[in-house]
C-alpha positions as CSV (number, residue, x, y, z in Angstrom):
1,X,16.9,-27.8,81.4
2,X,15.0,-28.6,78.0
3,X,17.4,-25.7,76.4
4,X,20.2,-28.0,77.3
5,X,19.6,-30.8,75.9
6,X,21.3,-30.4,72.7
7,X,24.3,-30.3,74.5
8,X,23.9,-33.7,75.4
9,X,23.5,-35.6,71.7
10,X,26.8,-36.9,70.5
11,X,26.6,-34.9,66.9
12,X,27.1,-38.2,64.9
13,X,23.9,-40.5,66.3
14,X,21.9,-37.8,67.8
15,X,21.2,-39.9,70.7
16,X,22.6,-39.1,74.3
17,X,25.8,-39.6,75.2
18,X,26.9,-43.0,75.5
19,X,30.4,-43.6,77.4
20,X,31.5,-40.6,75.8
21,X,35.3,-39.5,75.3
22,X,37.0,-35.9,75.0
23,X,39.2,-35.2,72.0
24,X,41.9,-32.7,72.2
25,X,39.4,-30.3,71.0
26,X,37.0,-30.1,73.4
27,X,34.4,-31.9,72.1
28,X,32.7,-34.8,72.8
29,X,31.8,-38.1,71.1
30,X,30.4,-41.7,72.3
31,X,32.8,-44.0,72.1
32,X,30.8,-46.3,69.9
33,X,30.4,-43.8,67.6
34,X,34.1,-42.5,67.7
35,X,35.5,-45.6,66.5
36,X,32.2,-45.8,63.7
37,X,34.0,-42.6,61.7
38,X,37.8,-43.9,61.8
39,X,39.4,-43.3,59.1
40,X,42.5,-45.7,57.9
41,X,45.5,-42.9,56.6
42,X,48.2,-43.7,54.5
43,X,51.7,-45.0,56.4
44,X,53.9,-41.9,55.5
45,X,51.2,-40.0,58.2
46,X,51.7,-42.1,61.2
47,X,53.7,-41.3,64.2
48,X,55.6,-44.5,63.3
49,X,56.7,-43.3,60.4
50,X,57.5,-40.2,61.1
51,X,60.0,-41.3,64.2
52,X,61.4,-43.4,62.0
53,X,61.9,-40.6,59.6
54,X,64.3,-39.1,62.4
55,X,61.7,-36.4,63.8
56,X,62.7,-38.3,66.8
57,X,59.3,-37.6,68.7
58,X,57.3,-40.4,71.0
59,X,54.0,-41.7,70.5
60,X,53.1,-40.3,73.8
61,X,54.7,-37.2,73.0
62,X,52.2,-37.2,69.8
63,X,49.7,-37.3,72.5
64,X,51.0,-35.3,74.9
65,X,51.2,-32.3,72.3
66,X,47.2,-32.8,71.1
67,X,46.3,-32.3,74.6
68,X,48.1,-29.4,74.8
69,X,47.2,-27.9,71.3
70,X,46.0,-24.5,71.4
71,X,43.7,-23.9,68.5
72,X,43.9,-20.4,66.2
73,X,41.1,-18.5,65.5
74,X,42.4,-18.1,61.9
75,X,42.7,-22.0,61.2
76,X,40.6,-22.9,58.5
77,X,40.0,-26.4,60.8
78,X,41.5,-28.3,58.3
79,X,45.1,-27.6,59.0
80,X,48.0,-29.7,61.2
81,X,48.6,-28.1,64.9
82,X,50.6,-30.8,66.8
83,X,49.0,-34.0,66.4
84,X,46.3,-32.8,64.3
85,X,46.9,-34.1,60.6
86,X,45.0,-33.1,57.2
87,X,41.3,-34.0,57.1
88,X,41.1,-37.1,55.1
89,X,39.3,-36.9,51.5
90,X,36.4,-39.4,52.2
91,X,32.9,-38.2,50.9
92,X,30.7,-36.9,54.4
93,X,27.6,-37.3,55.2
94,X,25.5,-35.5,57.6
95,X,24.1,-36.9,61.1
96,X,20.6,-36.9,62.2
97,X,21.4,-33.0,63.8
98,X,22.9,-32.0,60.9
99,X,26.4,-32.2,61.5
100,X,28.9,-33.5,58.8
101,X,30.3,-36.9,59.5
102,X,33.0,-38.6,58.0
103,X,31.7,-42.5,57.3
104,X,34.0,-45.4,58.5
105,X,36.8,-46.7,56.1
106,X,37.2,-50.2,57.7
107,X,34.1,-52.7,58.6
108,X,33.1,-52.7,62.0
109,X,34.6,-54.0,65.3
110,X,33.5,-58.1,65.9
111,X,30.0,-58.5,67.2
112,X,31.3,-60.4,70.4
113,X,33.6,-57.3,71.3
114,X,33.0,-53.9,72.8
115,X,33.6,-50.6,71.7
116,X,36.5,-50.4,74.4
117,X,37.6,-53.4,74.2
118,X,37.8,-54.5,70.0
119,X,41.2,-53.3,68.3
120,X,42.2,-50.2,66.5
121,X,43.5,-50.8,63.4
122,X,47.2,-49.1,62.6
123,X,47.1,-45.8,61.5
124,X,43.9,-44.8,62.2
125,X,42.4,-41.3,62.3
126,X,39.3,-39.5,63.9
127,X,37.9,-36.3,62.4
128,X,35.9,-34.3,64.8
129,X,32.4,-34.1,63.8
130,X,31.8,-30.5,64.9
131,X,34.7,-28.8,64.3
132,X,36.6,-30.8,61.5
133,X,39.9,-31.3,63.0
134,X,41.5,-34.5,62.3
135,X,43.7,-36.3,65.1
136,X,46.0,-39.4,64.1
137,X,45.6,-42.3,66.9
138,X,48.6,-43.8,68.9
139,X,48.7,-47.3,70.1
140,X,46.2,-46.9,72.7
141,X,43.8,-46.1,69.8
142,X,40.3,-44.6,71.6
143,X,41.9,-45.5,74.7
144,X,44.2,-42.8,75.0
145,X,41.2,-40.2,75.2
146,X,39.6,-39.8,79.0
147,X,36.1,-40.4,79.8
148,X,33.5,-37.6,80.3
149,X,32.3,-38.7,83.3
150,X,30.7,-35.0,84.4
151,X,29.1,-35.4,80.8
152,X,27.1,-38.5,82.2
153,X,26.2,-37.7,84.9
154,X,24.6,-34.5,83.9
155,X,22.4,-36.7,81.4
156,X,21.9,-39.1,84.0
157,X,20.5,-36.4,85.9
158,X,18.9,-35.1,83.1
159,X,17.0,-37.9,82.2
160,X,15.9,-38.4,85.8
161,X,14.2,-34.8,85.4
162,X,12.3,-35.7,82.4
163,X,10.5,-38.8,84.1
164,X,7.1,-37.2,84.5
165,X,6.1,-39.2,87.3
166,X,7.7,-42.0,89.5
167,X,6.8,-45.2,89.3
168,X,6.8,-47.8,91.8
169,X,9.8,-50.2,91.2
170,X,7.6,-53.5,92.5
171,X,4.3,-53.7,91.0
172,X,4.2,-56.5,88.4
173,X,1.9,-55.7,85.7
174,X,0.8,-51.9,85.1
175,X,3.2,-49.7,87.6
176,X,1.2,-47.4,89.7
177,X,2.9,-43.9,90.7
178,X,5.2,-44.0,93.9
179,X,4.4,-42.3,96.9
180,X,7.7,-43.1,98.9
181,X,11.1,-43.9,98.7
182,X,13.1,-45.4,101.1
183,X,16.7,-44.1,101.8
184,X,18.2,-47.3,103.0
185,X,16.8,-49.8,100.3
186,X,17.0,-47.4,97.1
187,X,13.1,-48.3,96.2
188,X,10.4,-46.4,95.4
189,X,7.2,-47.9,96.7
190,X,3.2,-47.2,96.0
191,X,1.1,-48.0,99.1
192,X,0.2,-51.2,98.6
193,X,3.6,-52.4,97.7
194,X,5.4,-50.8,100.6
195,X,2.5,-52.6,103.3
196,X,3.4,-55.4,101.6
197,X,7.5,-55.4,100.9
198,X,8.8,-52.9,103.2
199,X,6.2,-52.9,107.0
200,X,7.5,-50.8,109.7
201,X,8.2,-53.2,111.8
202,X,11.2,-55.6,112.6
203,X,14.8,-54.3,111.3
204,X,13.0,-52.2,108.5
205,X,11.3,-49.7,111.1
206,X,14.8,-47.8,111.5
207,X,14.8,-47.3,107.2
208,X,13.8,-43.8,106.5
209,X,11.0,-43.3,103.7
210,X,11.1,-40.1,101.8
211,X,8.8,-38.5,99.5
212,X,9.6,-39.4,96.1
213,X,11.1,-36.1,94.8
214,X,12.8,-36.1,98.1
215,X,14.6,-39.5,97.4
216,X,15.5,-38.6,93.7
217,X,17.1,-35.8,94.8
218,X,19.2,-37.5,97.1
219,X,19.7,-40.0,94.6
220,X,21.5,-37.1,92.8
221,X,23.4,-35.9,95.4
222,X,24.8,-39.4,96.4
223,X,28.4,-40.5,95.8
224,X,29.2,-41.2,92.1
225,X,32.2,-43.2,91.0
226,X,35.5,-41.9,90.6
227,X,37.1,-41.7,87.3
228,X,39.9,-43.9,87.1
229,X,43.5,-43.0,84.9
230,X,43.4,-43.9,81.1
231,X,46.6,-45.3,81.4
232,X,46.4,-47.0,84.5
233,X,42.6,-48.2,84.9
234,X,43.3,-49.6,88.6
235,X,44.5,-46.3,89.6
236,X,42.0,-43.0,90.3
237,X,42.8,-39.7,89.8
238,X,44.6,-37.9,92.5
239,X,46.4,-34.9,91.2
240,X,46.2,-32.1,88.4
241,X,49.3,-31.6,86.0
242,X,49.1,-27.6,84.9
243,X,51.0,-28.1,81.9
244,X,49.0,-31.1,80.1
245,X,45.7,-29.8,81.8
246,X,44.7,-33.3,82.5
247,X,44.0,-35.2,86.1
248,X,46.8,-38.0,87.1
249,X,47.3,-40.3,89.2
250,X,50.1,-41.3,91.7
251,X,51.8,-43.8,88.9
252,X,52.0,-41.4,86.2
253,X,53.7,-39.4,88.4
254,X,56.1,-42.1,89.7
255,X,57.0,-43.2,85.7
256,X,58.3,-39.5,85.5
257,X,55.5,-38.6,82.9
258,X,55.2,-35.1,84.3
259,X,58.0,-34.6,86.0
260,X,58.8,-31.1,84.7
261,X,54.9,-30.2,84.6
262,X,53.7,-28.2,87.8
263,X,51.4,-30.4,89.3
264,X,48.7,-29.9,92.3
265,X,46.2,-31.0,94.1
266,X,42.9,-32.2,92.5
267,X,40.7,-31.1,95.0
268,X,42.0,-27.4,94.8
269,X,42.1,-27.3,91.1
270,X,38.5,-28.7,90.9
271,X,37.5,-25.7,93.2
272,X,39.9,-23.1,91.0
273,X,38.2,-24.3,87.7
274,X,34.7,-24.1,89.4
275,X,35.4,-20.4,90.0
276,X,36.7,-19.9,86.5
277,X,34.0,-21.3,85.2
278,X,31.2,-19.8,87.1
279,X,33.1,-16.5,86.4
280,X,33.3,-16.8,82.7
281,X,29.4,-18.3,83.3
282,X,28.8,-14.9,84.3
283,X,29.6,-12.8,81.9
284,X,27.9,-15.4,79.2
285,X,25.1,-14.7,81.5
286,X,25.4,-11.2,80.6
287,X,25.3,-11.0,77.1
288,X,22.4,-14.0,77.1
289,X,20.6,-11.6,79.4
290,X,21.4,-8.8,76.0
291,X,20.5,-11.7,73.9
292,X,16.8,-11.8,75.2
293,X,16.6,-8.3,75.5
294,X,17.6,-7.9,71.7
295,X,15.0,-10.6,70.9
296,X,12.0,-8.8,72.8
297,X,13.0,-5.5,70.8
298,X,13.2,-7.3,67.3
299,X,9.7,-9.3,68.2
300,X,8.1,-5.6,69.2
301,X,10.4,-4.5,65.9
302,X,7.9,-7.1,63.7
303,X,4.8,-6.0,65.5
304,X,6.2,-2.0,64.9
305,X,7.0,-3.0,60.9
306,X,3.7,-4.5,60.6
307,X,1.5,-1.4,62.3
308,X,3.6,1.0,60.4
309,X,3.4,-0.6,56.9
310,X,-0.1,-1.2,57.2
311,X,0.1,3.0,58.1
312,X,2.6,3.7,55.2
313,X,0.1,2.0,52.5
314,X,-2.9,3.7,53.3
315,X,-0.7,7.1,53.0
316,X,0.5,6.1,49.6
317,X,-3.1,5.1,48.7
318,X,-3.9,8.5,50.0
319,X,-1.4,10.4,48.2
320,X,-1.9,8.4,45.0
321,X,-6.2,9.2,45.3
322,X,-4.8,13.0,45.7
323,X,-3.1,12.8,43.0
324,X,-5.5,11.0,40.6
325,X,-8.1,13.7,42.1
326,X,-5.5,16.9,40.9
327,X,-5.7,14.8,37.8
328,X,-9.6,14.7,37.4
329,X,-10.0,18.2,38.1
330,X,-7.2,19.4,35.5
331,X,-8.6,16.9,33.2
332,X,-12.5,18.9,33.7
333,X,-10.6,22.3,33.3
334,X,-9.1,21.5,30.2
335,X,-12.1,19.9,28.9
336,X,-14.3,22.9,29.6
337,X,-11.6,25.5,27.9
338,X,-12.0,22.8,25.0
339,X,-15.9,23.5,24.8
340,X,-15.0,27.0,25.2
341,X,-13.1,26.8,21.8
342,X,-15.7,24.8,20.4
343,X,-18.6,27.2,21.0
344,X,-16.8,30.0,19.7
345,X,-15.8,28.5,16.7
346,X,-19.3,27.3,16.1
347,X,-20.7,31.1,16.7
348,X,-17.9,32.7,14.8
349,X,-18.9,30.5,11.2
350,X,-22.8,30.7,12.4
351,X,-22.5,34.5,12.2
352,X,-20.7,34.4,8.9
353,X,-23.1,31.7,7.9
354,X,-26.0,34.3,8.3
355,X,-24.4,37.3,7.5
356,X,-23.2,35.7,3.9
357,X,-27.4,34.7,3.6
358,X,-28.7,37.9,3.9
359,X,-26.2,39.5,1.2
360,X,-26.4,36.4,-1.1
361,X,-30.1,37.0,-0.6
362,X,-30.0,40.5,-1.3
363,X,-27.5,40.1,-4.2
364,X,-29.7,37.5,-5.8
365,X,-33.2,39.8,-5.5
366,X,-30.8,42.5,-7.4
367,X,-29.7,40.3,-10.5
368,X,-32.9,39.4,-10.9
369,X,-34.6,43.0,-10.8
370,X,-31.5,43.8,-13.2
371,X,-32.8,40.6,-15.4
372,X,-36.3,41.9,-15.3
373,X,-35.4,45.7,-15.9
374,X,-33.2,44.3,-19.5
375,X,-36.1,42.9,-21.0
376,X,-38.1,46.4,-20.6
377,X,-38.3,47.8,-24.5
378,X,-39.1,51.6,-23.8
379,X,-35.4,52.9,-24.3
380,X,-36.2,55.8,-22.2
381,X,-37.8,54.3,-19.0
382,X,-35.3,52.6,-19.5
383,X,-32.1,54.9,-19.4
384,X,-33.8,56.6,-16.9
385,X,-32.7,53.7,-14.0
386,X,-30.2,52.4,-16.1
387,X,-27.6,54.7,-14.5
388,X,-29.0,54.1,-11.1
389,X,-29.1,50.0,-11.5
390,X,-25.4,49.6,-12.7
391,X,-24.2,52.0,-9.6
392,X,-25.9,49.1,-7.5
393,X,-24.7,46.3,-8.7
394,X,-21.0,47.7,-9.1
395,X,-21.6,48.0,-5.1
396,X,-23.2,45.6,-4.7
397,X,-20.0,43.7,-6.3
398,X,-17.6,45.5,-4.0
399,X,-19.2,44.3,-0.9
400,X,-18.3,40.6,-2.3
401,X,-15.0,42.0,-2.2
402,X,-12.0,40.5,-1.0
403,X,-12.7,38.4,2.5
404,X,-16.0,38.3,1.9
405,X,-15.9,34.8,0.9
406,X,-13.1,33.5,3.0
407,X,-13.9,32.0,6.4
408,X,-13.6,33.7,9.2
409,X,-12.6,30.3,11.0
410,X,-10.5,27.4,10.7
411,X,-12.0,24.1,11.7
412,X,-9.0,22.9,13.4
413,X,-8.5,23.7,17.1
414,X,-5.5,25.6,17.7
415,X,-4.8,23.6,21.6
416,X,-1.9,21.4,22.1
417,X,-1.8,19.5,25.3
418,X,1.7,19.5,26.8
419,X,1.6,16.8,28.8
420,X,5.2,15.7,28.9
421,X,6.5,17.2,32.1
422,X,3.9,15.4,33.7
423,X,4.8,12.0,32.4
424,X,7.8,13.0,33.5
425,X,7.3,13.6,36.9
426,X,5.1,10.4,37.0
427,X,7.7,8.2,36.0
428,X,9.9,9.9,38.6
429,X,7.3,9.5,41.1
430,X,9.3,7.9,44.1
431,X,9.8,7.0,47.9
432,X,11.7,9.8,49.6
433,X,12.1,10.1,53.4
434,X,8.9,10.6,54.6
435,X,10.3,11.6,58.2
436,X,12.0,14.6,58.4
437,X,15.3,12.8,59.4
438,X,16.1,9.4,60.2
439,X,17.2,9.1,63.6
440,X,21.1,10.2,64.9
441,X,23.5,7.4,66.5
442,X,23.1,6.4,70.5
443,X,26.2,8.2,71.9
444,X,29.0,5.6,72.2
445,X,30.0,4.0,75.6
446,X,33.5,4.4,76.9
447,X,35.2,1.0,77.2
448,X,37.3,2.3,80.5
449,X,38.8,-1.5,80.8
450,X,40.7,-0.4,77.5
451,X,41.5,2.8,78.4
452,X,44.7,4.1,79.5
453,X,47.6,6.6,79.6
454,X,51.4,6.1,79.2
455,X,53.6,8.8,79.6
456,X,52.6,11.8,77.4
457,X,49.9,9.6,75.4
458,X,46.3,8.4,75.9
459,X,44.8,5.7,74.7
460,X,40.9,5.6,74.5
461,X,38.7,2.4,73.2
462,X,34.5,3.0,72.9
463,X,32.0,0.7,70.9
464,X,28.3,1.4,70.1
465,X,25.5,0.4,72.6
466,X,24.6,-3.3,72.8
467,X,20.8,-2.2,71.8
468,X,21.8,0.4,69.2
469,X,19.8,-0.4,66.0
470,X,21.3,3.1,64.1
471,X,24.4,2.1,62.7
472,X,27.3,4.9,63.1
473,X,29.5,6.4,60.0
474,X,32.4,7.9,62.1
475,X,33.2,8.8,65.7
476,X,34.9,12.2,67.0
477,X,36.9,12.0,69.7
478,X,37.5,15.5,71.5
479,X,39.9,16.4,74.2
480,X,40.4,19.3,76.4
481,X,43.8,21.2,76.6
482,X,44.6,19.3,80.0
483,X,43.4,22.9,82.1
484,X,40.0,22.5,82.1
485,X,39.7,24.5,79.0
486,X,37.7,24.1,75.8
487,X,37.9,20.7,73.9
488,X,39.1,20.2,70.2
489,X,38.8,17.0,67.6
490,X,41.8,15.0,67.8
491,X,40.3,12.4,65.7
492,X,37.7,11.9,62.7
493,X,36.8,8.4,61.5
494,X,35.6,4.8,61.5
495,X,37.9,2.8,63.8
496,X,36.9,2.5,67.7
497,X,40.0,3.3,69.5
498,X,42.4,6.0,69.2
499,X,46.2,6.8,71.0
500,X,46.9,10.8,71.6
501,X,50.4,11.3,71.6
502,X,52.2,14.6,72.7
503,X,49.8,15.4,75.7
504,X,52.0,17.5,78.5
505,X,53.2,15.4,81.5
506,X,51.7,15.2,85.0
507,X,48.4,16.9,83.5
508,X,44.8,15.9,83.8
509,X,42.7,15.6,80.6
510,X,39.0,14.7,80.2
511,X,37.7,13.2,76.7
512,X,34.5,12.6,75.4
513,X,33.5,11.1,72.3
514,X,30.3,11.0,70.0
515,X,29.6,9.7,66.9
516,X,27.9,10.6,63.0
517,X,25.9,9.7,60.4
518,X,24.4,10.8,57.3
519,X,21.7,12.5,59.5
520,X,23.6,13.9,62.1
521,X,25.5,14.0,64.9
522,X,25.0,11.8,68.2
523,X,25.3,13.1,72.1
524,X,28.5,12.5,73.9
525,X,29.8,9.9,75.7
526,X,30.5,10.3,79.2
527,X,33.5,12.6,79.9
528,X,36.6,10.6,80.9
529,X,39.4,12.1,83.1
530,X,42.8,10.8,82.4
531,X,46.0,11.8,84.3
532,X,49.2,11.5,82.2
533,X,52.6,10.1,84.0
534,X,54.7,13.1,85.9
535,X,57.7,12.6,83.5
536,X,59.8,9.7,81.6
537,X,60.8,6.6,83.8
């Protein structure tokens, strides 16, 4: 009952319910605070004024017509239907649950008057704190809106459930917790009190004690009071009137109020709406039942989310270390071809290095036998090697020939790392997919309430399961040739519900349906057999 308690706080004080009235909306405010957010509207917006502006419609009529509003789904809850007139222009605040409340435009009521009883000035208007719809007051003022007297007695009951522990209603200082009730009297007692208040003896051995849940149980169950008629507060309500979908009593019906209005019994109404109720209950029931099985999938969703991202990180850690290691060993390959390079360069100009030494060594031991050899003064020793000495050193001049001197090397290293492609693909480094395919669409379910045939045409309707989490692109609907044969498309795309026209009379046609995505294609629905009509009527 906790999870219902929020339906029991009037939206503009937060507290419970107190004495608390139905607008023509639905909704439900205390009376206290319903007169607190009147609103004073200009005189051209009263009934008065438009009656006398020859719309030639009643105040009651105004009345009559907000009870029997029936509210679009497209109004913006600001607009007129009926009695309903423009929201005024006063600055809102909010209420202690959150809801936007329009403040009062006139001081409040005398102290020595009640809500109920302290007058409504002229051309007053209540806003609706919950859905914003603005009603302008007749005559009656606040009381021309019936009591909610289900609505307190559910919080009476409700409050009666949130005692923790009963108390005993006669101990004078510090009350201890009851152990009894008695039926007759209305009292819970403790032991002591009841040996000394209630003994079982005399006229009060007949009374019947209870235990104390017992008794507050049967305190719910007792007779409550019976609502009495808004307009005529002596009178309860006896009858139902259909077309105002309001209770009556005997004297509304005998001023001709609802004269024209089907009217019935109370009692068999009361039961009627039960049954409504519990039925539309039911299927509420249904999708709060879908609700908490959508909430158990989306909490094991989280727990899923977490295990998996904790799973995806250390694979991108993984693949990153991967890649980093690829790196490492390229970066040891290229660094050892770059020794390579280095070593034979340093060899290649070594060898030339010791290869020009020796000659330069073997040149320079020649000029210097050639220097000695001039300074010899006998002609003919001398012309005797002369001949001998200048064929030397011309060859010896030849092998310092062209080349010779140039180096077989160049200092610079003739590598040029083309890294680019790989900065490339590094800045392209991305997420892709890292499943082979994200999962196909939950074949659709046939909505058979929805589905029909007329004549020569079908009409199918399917949705997507309640659970489904993979959102559909398309549907396909496919039909057979109305023989049993083989089926064929008969329609590609996004809405939910198709008509086949042109299907041959008194035949029998199955359909199925599945539906797409970017990753593929669902299974199919289960196979419906329609039978078309046996010819035009």
């Amino acid at each position: 009952m906790e999870e219902m308690e929020e339906e029991l706080k009037c939206p503009v004080c937060g507290s419970f319910y107190r004495e608390p009235i139905i607008l023509p909306c639905s909704h439900n405010l205390c009376q206290a605070c319903a007169r607190n957010i009147l609103v004073q509207t200009p005189e051209s917006e009263s009934p008065q004024s438009r009656r006398a502006s020859g719309s030639g419609v009643s105040d009651y009529d105004y009345l009559d017509m907000d009870k029997m509003s029936l509210y679009s789904e497209a109004d913006s809850g600001y607009g007129s239907y009926a009695g309903f007139a423009s929201a005024p222009t006063t600055p809102c605040q909010k209420s202690p649950n959150g809801v936007r409340v329009f403040p009062p435009a006139m001081p409040p009521p005398a102290a020595h008057l009640s809500a109920s009883l302290a007058p409504v000035p002229r051309n007053s208007c209540i806003t609706c704190p919950q859905c914003h719809r603005s009603l302008i007051l007749d005559d009656r003022g606040l009381r021309g809106f019936p009591k909610n007297r289900v609505l307190e007695g559910v919080i009476d009951r409700y409050q009666q459930s949130k005692a923790a522990a009963l108390k005993c209603q006669l101990c004078e200082k510090a009350p201890k917790e009851a152990t009894v009730m008695c039926e007759q009297c209305d009292v819970f007692y403790c032991d002591p009190c009841r040996l000394r208040c209630h003994p079982p003896r005399g006229p009060l051995a007949k009374h019947r004690l209870v235990p104390p849940a017992q008794g507050r149980v049967s305190r719910r169950l007792s007779p409550r009071k019976i609502s009495t008629c808004t307009d005529h507060e002596l009178e309860n309500h006896s009858m139902y009137c259909v077309q105002c979908k309001m209770p009556v009593c005997y004297q509304c019906l005998e001023e001709g109020k609802h004269s024209s209005h089907e009217v019935k019994a109370l009692g068999a109404m009361w039961k009627l709406h039960k049954s409504q109720l519990s039925q539309a209950l039911n299927g509420l029931s249904d999708r709060a039942k879908e609700a908490k099985e959508f909430l158990v999938q989306l909490r094991n969703m989280v727990q899923q989310i977490q295990e998996n991202s904790v799973e995806f990180e250390a694979c991108l850690v993984a693949q990153c270390d991967a890649l980093i290691d690829a790196l490492n060993r390229r970066k040891a390959q290229l660094l050892s071809r770059v020794n390579k390079e280095h070593e034979h360069k340093l060899k290649v100009v070594r060898d030339q290095i010791s290869h020009c030494t020796v000659k330069l060594r073997q040149t320079t031991g020649l000029m210097e036998y050639c220097l000695e050899v001039i300074k010899e003064n006998d002609p003919s020793g001398f012309l005797q090697i002369s001949d001998a000495l200048i064929r030397r050193v011309h060859m010896t001049e030849d092998q310092w020939g062209k080349g010779t001197l140039t180096p077989r090397m160049t200092t610079d290293f003739d590598l040029n790392l083309d890294n680019t492609p790989l900065l490339q693909s590094i800045h392209q480094l991305d997420f892709v997919q890292m499943k082979p395919s994200s999962p196909v669409p939950a074949a659709p379910l046939l909505q058979l309430e929805d589905c029909c045939t007329h004549n020569n045409s079908a009409t199918l309707s399917w949705k997507q399961p309640p659970l489904s989490t993979v959102m559909a692109e398309g549907y396909i609907l496919e039909l057979d040739d109305g023989n049993g044969g083989q089926f064929r498309e008969v329609y590609v795309g996004k809405e939910t519900m198709c008509t086949v026209d042109g299907l041959h009379f008194n035949s029998t046609y199955s359909a199925r349906v599945k539906a797409f995505n970017k990753t593929g294609v669902s299974q199919y629905s289960k196979t419906l057999v329609l039978q078309t009509s046996e010819g035009f009527f």
